[in-house]
C-alpha positions in Angstrom: -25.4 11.2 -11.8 -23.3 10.6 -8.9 -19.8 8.9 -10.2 -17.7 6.4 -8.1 -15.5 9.3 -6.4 -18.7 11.3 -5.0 -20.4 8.1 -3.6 -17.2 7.0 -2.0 -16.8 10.7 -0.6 -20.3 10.7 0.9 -20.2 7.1 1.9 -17.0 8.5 4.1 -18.2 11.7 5.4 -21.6 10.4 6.4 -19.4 8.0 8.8 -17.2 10.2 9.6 -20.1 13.1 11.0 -21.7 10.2 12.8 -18.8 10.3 15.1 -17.1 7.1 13.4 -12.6 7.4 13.2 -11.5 7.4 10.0 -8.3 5.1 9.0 -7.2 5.7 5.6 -4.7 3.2 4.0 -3.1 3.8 0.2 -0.9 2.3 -1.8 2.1 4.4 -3.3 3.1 3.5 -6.7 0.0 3.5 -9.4 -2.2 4.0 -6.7 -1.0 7.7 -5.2 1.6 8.1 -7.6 1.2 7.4 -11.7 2.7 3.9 -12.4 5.7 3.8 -13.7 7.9 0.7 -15.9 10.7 2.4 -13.5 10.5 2.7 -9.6 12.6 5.8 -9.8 10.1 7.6 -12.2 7.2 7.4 -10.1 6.9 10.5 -7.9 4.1 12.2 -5.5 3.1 15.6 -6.8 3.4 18.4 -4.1 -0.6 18.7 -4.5 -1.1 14.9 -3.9 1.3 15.3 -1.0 -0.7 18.7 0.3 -3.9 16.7 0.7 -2.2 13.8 2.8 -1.1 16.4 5.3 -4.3 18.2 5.2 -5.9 15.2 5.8 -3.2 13.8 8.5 -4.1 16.9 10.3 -7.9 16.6 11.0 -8.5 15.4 14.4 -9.6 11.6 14.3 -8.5 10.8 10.3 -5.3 8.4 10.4 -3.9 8.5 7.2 -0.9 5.7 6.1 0.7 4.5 3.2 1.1 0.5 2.4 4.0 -0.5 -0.2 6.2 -3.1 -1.9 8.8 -0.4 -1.9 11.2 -0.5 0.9 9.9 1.4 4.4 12.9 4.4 4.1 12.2 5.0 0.3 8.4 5.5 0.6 9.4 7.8 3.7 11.8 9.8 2.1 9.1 10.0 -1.2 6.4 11.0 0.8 8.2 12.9 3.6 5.4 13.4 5.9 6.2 12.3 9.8 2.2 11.7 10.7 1.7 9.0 8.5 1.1 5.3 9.3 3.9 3.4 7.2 4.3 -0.1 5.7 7.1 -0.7 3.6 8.7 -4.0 1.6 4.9 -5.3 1.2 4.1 -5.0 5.2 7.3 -6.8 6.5 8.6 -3.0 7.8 6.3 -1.1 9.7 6.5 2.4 11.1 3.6 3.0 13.4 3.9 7.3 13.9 7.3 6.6 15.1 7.0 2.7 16.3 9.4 0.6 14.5 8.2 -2.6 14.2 9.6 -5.7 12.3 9.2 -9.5 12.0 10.2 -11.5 14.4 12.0 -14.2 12.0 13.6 -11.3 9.6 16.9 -12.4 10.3 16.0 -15.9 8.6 14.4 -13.9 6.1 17.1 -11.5 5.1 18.6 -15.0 4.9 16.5 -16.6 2.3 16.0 -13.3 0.4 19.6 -13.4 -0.3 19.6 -16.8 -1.4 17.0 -16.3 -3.5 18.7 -12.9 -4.9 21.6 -14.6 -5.9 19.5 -17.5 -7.8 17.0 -14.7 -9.6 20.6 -12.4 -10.5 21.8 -16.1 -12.6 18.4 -16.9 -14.2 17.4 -13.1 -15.3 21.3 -12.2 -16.9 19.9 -13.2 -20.1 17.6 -10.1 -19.9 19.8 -7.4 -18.7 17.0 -4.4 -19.0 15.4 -6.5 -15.7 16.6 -5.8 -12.3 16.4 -7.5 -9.0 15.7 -4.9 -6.3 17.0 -5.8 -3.1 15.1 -4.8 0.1 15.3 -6.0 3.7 13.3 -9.1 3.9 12.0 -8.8 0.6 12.9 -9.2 -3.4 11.5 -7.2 -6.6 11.8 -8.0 -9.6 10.9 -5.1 -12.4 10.7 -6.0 -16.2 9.4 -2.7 -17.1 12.0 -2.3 -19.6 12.2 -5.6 -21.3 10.7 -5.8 -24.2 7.2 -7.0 -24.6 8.2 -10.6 -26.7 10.6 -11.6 -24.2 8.2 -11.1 -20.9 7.1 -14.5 -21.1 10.7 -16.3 -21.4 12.0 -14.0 -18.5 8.9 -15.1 -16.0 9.1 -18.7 -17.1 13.5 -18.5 -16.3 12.1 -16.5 -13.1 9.6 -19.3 -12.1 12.5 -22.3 -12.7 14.9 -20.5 -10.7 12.3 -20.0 -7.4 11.4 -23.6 -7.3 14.0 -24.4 -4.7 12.3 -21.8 -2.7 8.8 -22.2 -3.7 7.6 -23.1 -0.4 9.1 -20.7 1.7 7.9 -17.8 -0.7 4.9 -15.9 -1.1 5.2 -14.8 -5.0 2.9 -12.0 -6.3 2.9 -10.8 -9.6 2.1 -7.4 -11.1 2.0 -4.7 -14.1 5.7 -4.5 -14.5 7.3 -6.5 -11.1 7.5 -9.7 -9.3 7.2 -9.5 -5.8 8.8 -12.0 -3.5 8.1 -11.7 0.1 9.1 -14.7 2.9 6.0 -16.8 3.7 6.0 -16.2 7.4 2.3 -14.4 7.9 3.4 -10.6 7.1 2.1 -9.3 4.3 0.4 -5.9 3.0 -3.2 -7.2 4.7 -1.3 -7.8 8.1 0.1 -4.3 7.9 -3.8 -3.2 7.9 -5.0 -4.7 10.5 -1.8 -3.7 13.1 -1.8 -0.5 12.2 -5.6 -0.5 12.5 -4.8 -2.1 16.2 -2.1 0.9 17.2 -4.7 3.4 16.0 -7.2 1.2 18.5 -10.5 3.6 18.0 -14.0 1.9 18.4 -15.5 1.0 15.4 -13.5 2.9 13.1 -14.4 3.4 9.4 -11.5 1.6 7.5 -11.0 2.6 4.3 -7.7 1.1 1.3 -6.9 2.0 -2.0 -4.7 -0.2 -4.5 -4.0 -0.7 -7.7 -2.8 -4.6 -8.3 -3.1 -8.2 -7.5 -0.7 -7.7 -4.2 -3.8 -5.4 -3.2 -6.0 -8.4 -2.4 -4.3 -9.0 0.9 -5.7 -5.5 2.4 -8.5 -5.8 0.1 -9.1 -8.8 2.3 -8.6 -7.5 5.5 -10.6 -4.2 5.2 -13.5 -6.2 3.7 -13.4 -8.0 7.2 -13.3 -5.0 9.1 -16.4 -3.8 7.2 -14.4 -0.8 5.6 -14.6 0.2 2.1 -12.0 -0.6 -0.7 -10.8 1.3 -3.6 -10.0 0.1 -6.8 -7.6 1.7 -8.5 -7.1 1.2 -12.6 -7.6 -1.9 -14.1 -5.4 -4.3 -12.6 -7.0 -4.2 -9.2 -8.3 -6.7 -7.4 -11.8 -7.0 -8.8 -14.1 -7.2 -5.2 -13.8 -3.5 -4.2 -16.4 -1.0 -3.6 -15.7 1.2 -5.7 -13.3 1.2 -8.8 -11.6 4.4 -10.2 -9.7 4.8 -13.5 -6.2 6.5 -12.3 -4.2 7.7 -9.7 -6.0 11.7 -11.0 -9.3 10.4 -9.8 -8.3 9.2 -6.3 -6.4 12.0 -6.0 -9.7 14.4 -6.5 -11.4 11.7 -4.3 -9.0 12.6 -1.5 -9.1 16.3 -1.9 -13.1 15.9 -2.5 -12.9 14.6 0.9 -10.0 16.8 2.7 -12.1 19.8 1.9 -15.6 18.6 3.1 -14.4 17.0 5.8 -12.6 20.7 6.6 -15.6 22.6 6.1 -18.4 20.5 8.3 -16.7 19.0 11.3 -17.9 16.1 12.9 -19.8 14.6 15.8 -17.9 13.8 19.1 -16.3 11.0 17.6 -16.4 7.5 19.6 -13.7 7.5 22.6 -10.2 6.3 21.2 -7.9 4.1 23.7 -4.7 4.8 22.0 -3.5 7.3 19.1 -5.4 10.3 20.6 -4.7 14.0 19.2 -5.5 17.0 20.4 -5.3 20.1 18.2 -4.0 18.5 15.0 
């Protein structure tokens, strides 16, 4: 029987032969790379990195990576220049070499600062947390608290953002807390402009993530029609397909590379902006 990974891989290629573009959007930590309780530790194999260039370099795929991790860390992680990239949970944006930011990240850097300075007094309790300062965003990571005092650090976390509370988008994960400025940018917004820049007709749409944040793109591929990837079981539950670990999308993706090498596809339909020729 047919597991989740061929279905998906079918599902993709049977679009992709028809002629449709193919815009595929991942996740990095968890999702691509193995989660880790540390950001540091969690690191993109050079075979996992070899199949996003492959796949980068077949004429109408547009492959891009979403993150809560800051837009020059995930570049410098995955180092590859073709990529679509959206860092600090879609308020940085690199669009193949299109630097694009929030309008209003001057009043966010603003906040996020305030907010720092709040979270750095509430958490010194628990000095195995840290607060990761980004641009216009916050994390915080627990990984390495230990497991009885998780709930006292979120509930001292939760007093100290109530100043804030409304100006805050607040989304919770495995082993973080990320804090983003409520001003309309978010991981699902990243989708849908760098589905824009890529501007094909009806293209095939396709995300993969591994936690809560991941409901924002979930969200926004479902409305493009796309397909949606659940990755382990934190996920958001409405994808369309759901895979155990980062191992099994990773054979998804070379599944794909390779079939997708081997039996080109039909003219595809015209694109108005992010043609290639020869890649």
């Amino acid at each position: 029987m047919n597991d989740a990974r061929q279905l998906a891989v079918e599902r993709i290629v049977s679009a992709y032969r028809r002629g449709r573009t193919l815009i595929l959007l991942l996740d990095y930590d968890g999702t691509l790379a193995p989660a880790a309780n540390e950001p540091a530790l969690a690191v993109l194999g050079a075979e996992r990195r070899e199949v996003l260039a492959t796949l980068s370099g077949i004429t109408h795929i547009f492959v891009g990576v979403i993150s809560g991790r800051p837009l020059a860390d995930l570049q410098r992680l995955i180092g590859l220049p073709m990529l679509y990239y959206a860092g600090t949970g879609g308020m940085e944006i690199d669009l193949r070499g299109e630097m694009i930011r929030h309008p209003a990240e001057i009043d966010a850097i603003a906040l996020m600062r305030l907010v720092a300075n709040d979270l750095d007094a509430a958490i010194a309790e628990w000095p195995a947390a840290l607060v990761e300062r980004k641009a216009a965003g916050l994390t915080v990571h627990w990984g390495q608290v230990e497991a009885a005092e998780r709930d006292s650090l979120r509930a001292a976390m939760l007093v100290a953002l109530r100043t804030h509370s409304s100006q805050l988008r607040v989304i919770e994960g495995r082993y973080a807390l990320d804090l983003l400025p409520r001003n309309g940018w978010h991981k699902g917004s990243a989708v849908d402009q760098i589905v824009a820049h890529v501007a094909a007709v009806d293209p095939l749409v396709i995300y993969a993530g591994d936690q809560p944040n991941d409901r924002y793109p979930f969200e926004s591929v479902r409305n493009l029609d796309g397909i949606t990837i659940a990755v382990g079981p934190d996920a958001p539950p409405m994808a369309s397909y759901h895979l155990p670990n980062p191992d099994t999308l990773g054979d998804l993706l070379w599944r794909l590379a390779t079939t997708v090498a081997n039996q080109p596809a039909a003219p595809p339909h015209p694109i108005a902006n992010g043609e290639r020729s020869g890649d």
